[in-house]
C-alpha positions in Angstrom: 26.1 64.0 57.1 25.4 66.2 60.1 22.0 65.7 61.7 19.1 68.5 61.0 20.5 70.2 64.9 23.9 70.4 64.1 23.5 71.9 60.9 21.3 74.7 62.5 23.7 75.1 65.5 26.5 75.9 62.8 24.1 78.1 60.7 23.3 80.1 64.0 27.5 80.6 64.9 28.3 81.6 61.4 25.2 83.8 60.2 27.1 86.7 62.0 30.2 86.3 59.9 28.4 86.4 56.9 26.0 89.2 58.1 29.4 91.6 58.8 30.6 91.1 55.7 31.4 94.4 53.9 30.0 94.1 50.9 26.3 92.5 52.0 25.8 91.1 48.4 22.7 89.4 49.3 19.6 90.6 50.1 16.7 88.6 51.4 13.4 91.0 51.9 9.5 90.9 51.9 6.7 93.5 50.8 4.5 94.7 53.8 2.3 96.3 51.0 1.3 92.4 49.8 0.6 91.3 53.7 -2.2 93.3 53.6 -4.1 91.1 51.2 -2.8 88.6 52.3 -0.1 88.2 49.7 3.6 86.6 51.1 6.2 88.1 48.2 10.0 87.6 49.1 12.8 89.3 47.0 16.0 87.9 47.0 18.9 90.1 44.9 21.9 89.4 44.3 24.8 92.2 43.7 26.7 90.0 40.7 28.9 93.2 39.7 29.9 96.5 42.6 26.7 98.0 40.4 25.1 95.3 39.1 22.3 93.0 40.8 19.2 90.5 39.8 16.9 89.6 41.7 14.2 86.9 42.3 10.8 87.6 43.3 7.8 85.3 44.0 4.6 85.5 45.8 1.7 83.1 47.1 -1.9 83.8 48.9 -5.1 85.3 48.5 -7.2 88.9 47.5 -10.7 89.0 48.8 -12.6 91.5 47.0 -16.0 90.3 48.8 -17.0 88.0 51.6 -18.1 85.5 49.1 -15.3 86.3 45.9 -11.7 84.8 47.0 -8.9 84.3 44.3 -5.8 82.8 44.9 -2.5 85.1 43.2 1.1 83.7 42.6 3.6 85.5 41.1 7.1 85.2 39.6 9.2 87.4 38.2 13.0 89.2 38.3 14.3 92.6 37.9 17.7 93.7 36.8 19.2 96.7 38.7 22.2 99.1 38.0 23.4 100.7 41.0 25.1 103.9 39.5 27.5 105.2 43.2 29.3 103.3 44.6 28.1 103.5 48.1 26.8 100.3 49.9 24.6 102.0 52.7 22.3 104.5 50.2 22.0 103.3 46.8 20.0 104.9 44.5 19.0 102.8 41.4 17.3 102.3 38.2 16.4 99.1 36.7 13.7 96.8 35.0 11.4 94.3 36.2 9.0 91.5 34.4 6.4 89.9 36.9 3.8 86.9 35.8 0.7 87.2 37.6 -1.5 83.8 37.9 -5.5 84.9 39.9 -7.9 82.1 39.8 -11.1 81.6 41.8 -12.8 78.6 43.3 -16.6 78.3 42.4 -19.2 79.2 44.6 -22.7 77.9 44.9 -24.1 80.0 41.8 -20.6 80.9 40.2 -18.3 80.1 37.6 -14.9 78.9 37.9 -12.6 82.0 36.7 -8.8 82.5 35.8 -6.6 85.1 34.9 -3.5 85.7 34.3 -1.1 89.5 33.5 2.6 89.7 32.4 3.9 92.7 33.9 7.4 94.6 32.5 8.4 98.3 33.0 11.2 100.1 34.0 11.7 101.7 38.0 14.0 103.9 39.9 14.5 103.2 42.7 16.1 104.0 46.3 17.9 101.2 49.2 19.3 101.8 52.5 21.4 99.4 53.9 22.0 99.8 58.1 25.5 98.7 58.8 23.7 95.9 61.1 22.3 94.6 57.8 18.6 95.8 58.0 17.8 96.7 54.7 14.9 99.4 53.6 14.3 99.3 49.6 11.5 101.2 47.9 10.6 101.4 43.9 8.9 103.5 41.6 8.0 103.2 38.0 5.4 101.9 35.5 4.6 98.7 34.2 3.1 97.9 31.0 0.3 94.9 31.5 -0.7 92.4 29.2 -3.9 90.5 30.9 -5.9 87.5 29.8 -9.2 86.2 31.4 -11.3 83.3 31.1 -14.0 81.0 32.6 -14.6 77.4 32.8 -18.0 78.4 30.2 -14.9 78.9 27.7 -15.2 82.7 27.4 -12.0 84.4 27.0 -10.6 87.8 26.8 -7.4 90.0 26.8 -6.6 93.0 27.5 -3.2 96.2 27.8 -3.6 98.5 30.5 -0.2 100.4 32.3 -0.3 100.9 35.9 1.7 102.5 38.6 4.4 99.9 39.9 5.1 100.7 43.4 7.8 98.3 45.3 8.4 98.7 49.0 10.4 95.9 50.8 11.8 95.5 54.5 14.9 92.9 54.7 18.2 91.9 55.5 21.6 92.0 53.4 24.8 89.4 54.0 
């Protein structure tokens, strides 16, 4: 097998002929709204079909909502996307996505252990722009119907339904 150099060397000389492709079916991108929290999410899609992608989505860090309250977040989840033109540089779209949402918190002097935990589905449209370098721009609205449960290490549990606002915005790259 090639060692770990040579295998980047030949990664480096033939990511340009994948990124000039036409067709750009992949599309590897991140959510500057999540870095905020700090939250790292990455989206990778796939275009299966001319108008049909799924994509991947997962996310890893942390939400502070005081100096002393720190929870830790993942998520995983997909959407499904229909791409209804034909175009490959602005491509409106509607689709559905399902998101599992894991929140726990470490216990602090004086606190309990806590854990949450939402499964998120709804519907979006959505708009992408695709630069014919391969920089990709793709931003979603829609709403998401939540299902929540809570608990602490004391035993006490809870569940909730809310619906929220699902706002997608993601800066990438398509091959």
């Amino acid at each position: 097998m090639f060692p770990l150099r040579a295998r980047l060397i030949l990664a480096a000389l033939f990511l340009p002929v994948l990124a000039s492709g036409q067709n750009r079916d992949l599309t590897v991108s991140v959510s500057p709204l999540h870095l905020v929290f700090p939250i790292l999410q990455v989206t990778a899609e796939y275009r299966f079909f001319p108008q049909v992608s799924l994509a991947a989505i997962g996310g890893w860090g942390s939400v502070s909502i005081t100096e002393d309250d720190e929870f830790d977040v993942g998520e995983l989840g997909g959407q499904a996307r229909y791409y209804p033109f034909k175009g490959r540089r602005h491509e409106p779209h509607a689709g559905v996505e399902v998101m599992k949402i894991w929140v726990s918190d470490e216990p602090n002097e004086g606190t309990l252990e806590g854990f949450g935990s939402a499964l998120a589905l709804g519907p979006f449209l959505g708009y992408k722009y695709t630069a014919s370098e391969g920089f990709t721009f793709d931003s979603q609205i829609g709403y998401s119907a939540l299902m929540l449960e809570v608990g602490s290490e004391t035993g006490d549990r809870g569940s909730a339904a809310a619906g929220i606002l699902l706002v997608n915005l993601n800066l990438g790259w398509s091959f």
